[in-house]
C-alpha positions as CSV (number, residue, x, y, z in Angstrom):
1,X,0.0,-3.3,29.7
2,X,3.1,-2.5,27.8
3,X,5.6,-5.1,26.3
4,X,9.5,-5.4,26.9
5,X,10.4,-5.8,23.0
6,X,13.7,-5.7,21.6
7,X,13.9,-4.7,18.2
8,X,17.2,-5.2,16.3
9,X,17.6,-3.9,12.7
10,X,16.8,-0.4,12.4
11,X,16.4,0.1,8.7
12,X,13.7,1.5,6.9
13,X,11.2,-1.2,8.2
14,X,12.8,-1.5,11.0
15,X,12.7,1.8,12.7
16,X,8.8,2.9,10.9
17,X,8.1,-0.1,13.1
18,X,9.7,0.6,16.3
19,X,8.3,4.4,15.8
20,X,4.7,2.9,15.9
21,X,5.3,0.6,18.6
22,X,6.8,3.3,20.6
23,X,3.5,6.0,20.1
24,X,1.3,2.4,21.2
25,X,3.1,2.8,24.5
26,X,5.4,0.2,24.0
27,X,8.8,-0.6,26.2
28,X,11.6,-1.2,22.8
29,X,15.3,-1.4,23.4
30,X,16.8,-1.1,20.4
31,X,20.4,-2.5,18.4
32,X,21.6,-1.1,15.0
33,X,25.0,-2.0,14.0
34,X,25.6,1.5,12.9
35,X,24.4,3.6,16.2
36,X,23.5,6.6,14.7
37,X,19.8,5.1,13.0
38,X,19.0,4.2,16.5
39,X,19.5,7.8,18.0
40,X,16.2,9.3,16.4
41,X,14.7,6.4,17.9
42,X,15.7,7.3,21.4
43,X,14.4,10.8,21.3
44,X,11.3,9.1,20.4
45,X,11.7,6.8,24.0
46,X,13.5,3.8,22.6
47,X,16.6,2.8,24.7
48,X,19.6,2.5,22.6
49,X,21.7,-0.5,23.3
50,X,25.5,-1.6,22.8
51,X,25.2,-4.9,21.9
52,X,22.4,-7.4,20.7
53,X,22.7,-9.1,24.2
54,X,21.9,-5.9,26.0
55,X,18.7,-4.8,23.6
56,X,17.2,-8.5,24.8
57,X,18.3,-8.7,28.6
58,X,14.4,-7.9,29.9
59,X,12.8,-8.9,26.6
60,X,9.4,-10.7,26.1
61,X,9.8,-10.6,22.2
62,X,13.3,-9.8,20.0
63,X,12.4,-8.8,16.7
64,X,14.9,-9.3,13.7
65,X,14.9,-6.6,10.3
66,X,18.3,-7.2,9.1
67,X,19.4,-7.9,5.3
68,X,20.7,-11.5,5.6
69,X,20.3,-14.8,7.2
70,X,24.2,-14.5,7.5
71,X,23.5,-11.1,10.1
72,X,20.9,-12.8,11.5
73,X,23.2,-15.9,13.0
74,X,25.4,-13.0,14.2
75,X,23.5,-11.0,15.8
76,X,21.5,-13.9,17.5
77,X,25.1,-16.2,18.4
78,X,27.8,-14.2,17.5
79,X,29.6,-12.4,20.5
80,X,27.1,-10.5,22.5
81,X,24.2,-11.8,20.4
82,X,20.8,-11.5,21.6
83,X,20.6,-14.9,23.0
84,X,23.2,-14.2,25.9
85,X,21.0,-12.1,27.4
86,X,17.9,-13.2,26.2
87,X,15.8,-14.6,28.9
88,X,14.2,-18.3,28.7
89,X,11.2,-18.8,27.0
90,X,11.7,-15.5,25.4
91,X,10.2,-15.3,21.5
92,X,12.9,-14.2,18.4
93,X,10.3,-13.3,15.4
94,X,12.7,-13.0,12.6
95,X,11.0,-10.6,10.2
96,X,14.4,-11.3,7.5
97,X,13.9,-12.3,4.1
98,X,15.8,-15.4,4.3
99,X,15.5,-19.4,3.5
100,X,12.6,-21.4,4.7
101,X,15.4,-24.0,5.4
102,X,17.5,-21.1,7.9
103,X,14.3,-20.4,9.2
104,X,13.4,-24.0,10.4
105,X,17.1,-24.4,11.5
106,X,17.2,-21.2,13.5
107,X,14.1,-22.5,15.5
108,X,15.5,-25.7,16.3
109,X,18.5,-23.9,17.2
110,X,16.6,-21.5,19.1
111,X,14.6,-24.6,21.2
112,X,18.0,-25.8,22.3
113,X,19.0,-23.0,24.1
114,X,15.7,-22.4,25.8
115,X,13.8,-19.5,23.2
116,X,11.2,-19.8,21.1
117,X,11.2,-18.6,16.9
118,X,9.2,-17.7,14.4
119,X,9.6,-16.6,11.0
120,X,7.2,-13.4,11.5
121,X,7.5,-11.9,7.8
122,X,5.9,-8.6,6.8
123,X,4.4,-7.3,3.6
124,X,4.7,-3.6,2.8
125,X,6.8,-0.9,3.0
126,X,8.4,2.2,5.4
127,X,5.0,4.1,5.3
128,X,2.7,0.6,6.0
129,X,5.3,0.3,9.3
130,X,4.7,3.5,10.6
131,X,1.1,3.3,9.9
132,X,0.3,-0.2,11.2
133,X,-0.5,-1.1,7.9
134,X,1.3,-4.5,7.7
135,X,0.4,-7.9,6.8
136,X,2.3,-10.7,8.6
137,X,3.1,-14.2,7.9
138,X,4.2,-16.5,9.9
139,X,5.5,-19.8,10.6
140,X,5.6,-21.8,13.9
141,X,3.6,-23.0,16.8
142,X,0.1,-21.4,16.9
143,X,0.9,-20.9,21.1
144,X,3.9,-18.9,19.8
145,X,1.8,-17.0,17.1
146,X,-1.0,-16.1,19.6
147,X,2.1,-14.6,22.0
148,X,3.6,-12.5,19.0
149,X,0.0,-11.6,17.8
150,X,-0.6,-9.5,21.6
151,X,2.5,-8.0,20.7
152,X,2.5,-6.7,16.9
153,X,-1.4,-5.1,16.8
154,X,-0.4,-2.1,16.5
155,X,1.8,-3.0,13.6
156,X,-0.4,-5.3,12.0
157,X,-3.6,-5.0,9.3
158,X,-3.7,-8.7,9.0
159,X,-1.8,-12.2,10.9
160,X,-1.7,-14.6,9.1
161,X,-0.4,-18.0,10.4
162,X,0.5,-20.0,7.7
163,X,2.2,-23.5,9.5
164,X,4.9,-24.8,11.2
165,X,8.2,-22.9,10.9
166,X,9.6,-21.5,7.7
167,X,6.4,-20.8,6.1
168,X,6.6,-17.4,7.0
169,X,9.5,-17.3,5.3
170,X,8.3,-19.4,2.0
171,X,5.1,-16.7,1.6
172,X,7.6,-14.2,2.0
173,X,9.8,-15.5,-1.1
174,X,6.6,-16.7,-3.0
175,X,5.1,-13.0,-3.1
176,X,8.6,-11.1,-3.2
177,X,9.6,-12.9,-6.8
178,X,6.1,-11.3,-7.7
179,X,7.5,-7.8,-7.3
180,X,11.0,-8.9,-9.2
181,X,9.5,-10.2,-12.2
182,X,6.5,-7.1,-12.1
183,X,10.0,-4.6,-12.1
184,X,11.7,-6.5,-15.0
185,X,8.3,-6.0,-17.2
186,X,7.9,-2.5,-15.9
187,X,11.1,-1.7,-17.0
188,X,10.8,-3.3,-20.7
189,X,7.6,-1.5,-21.2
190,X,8.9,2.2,-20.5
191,X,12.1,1.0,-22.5
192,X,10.5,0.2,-25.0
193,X,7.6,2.6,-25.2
194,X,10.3,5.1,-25.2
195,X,12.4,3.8,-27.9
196,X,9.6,3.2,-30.3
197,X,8.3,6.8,-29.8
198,X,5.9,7.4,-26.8
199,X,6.4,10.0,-24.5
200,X,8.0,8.4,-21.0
201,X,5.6,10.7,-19.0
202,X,2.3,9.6,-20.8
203,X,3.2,6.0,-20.9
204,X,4.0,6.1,-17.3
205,X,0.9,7.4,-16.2
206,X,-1.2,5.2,-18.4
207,X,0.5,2.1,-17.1
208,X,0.1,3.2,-13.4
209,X,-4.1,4.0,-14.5
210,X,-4.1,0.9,-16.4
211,X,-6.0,-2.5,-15.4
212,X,-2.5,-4.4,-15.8
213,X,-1.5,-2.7,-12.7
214,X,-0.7,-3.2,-9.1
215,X,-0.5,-1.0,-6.1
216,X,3.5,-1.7,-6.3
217,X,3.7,-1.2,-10.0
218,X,2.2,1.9,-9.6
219,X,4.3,3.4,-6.5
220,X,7.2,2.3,-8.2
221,X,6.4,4.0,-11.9
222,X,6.3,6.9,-9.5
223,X,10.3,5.9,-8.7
224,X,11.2,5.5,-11.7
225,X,9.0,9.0,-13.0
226,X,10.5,11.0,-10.6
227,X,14.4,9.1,-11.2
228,X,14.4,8.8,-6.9
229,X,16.4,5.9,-7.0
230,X,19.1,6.8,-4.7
231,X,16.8,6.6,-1.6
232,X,16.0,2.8,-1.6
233,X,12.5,1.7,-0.6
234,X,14.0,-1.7,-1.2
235,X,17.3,-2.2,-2.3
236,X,18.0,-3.6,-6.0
237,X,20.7,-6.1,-4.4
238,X,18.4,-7.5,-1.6
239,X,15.7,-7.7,-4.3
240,X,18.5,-10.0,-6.7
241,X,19.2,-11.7,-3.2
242,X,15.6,-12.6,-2.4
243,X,15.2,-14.2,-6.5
244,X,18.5,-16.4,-5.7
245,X,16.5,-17.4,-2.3
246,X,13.8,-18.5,-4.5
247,X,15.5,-20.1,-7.0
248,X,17.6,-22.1,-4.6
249,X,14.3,-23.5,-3.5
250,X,13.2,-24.3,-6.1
251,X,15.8,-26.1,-7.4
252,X,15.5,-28.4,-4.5
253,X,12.0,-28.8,-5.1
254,X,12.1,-29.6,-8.9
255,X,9.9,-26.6,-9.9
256,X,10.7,-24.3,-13.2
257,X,11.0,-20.8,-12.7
258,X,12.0,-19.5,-15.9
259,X,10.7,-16.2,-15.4
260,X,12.0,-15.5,-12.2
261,X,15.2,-16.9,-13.8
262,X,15.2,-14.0,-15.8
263,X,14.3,-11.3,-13.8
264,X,17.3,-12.7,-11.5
265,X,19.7,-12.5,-14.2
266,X,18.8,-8.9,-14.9
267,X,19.1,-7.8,-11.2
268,X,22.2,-9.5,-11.3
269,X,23.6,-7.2,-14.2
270,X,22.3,-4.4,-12.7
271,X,24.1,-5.3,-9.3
272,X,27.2,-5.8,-11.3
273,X,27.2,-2.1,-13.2
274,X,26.5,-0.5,-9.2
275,X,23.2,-0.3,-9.2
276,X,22.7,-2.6,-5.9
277,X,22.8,0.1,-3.0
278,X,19.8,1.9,-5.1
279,X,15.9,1.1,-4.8
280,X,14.8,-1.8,-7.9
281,X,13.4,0.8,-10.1
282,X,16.6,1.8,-11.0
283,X,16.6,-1.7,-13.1
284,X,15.4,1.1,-15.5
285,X,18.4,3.3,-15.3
286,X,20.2,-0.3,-16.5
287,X,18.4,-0.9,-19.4
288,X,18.5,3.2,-20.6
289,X,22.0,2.5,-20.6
290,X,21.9,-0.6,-22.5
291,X,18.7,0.3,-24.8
292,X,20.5,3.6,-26.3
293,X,18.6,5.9,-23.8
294,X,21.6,7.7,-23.1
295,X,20.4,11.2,-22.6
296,X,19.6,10.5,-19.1
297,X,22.2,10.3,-16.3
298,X,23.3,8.0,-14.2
299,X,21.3,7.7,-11.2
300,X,24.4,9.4,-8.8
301,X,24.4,12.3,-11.2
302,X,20.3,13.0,-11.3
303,X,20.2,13.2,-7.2
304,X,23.2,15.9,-7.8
């Protein structure tokens, strides 16, 4: 029996996972501040909504994909946000990158007007979505999880319930600072190959065949091989975002990061010079331009 989802957030994650909800036979309404990204969606079957409010009017489940715990309030409270028309006792699974602290806020705040959260976060990328190839972790009640987890088979590979709310979110930052401090190395090591006299090519492939690998080092040293940076599998800012998430916590917590520390600092450069909008392997169009690489261009001018 089908489902009455609302998805809001139609990015890359976002809309690979309302495609394979929608060939499952799901019922999605769907809410994208810029329209446009939801109207492929709607020749697929999605309904395209006007407001947050309207995408959650019928809705057993709202999902959440959106860039900051700042859209997220918005889009949930703001004017026309989902929870005007969000029925009672209606789930929000916030699949944001965002603070274990918002997270555990946004369900209390949720429990007063009636709803139910979760922080329902998702390894993998635009492919795993479309494919059903994610991994979730979440946080909250494991009557809520065993609601969402009816809902997201076909997105899912593996559900993890971790806790109460906001550990979904506290996986989410623990694994992500993985993949920022893996691109800072990433990037040294062709950097430096380069400058001390390897071919880029040949080092690349030997660190992608290597044992020091992972599966995300290796698709991005495929980025950064082919200079795609300008269509962002995840964007360098939102990766400098999710560090400063980390480091926030920990700071609160009284744990070192000094590694993450740096990576953040990097990404934060690289942000600066307007490299934000562009996937995290161009970190390594950065550090050509600051290593004396300069015979290669600037990531605008390769895609031209």
């Amino acid at each position: 029996m089908a489902h009455e989802i609302a998805f809001i957030g139609l990015g890359a994650m976002g809309g690979g996972m309302v495609s394979r909800l929608l060939a499952a036979g799901e019922k999605v309404t769907v809410y994208n501040r810029t329209r446009s990204r939801g109207e492929a969606l709607a020749a697929e079957g999605a309904v395209l909504a006007d407001t947050p409010a309207e995408a959650a009017r019928d809705a057993e489940v709202v999902f959440l994909s959106l860039a900051t715990s700042e859209v997220v309030e918005a889009l949930l409270f703001g004017p026309s946000g989902a929870v005007e028309g969000l029925p009672p006792g209606a789930i929000v699974a916030d699949m944001s990158t965002v603070a274990p602290d918002f997270a555990t806020s946004l369900q209390a705040k949720l429990a007063s007007t009636g709803h139910r959260g979760l922080d329902a976060c998702v390894l993998g990328n635009a492919a795993h979505a479309k494919d059903g190839e994610l991994r979730f972790m979440i946080g909250g009640t494991a009557e809520d999880v065993a609601v969402l987890t009816a809902v997201v088979g076909p997105l899912a590979k593996e559900i993890v319930h971790l806790g109460p709310g906001g550990m979904g979110a506290t996986a989410k930052l623990a694994l992500n600072l993985l993949m920022g401090v893996q691109m800072q190395a990433l990037t040294e090591a062709i950097v430096f190959g380069e400058r001390a006299g390897l071919d880029r090519g040949t080092l690349i492939k030997l660190i992608a065949a290597g044992g020091y690998s992972s599966p995300m080092m290796k698709f991005k040293a495929g980025v950064m091989a082919r200079r795609a940076f300008e269509k962002a599998d995840f964007r360098l800012k939102l990766m400098r975002k999710d560090l400063d998430l980390v480091l926030a916590q920990t700071r609160r917590l009284g744990v070192p990061m000094p590694t993450t520390a740096a990576s953040h600092d990097w990404l934060t450069a690289a942000t600066n010079a307007g490299l934000g909008e562009h996937d995290v392997a161009a970190l390594l169009a950065y550090f050509e331009q600051i290593s004396g690489l300069s015979h290669y261009p600037p990531p605008g001018e390769a895609a031209a």
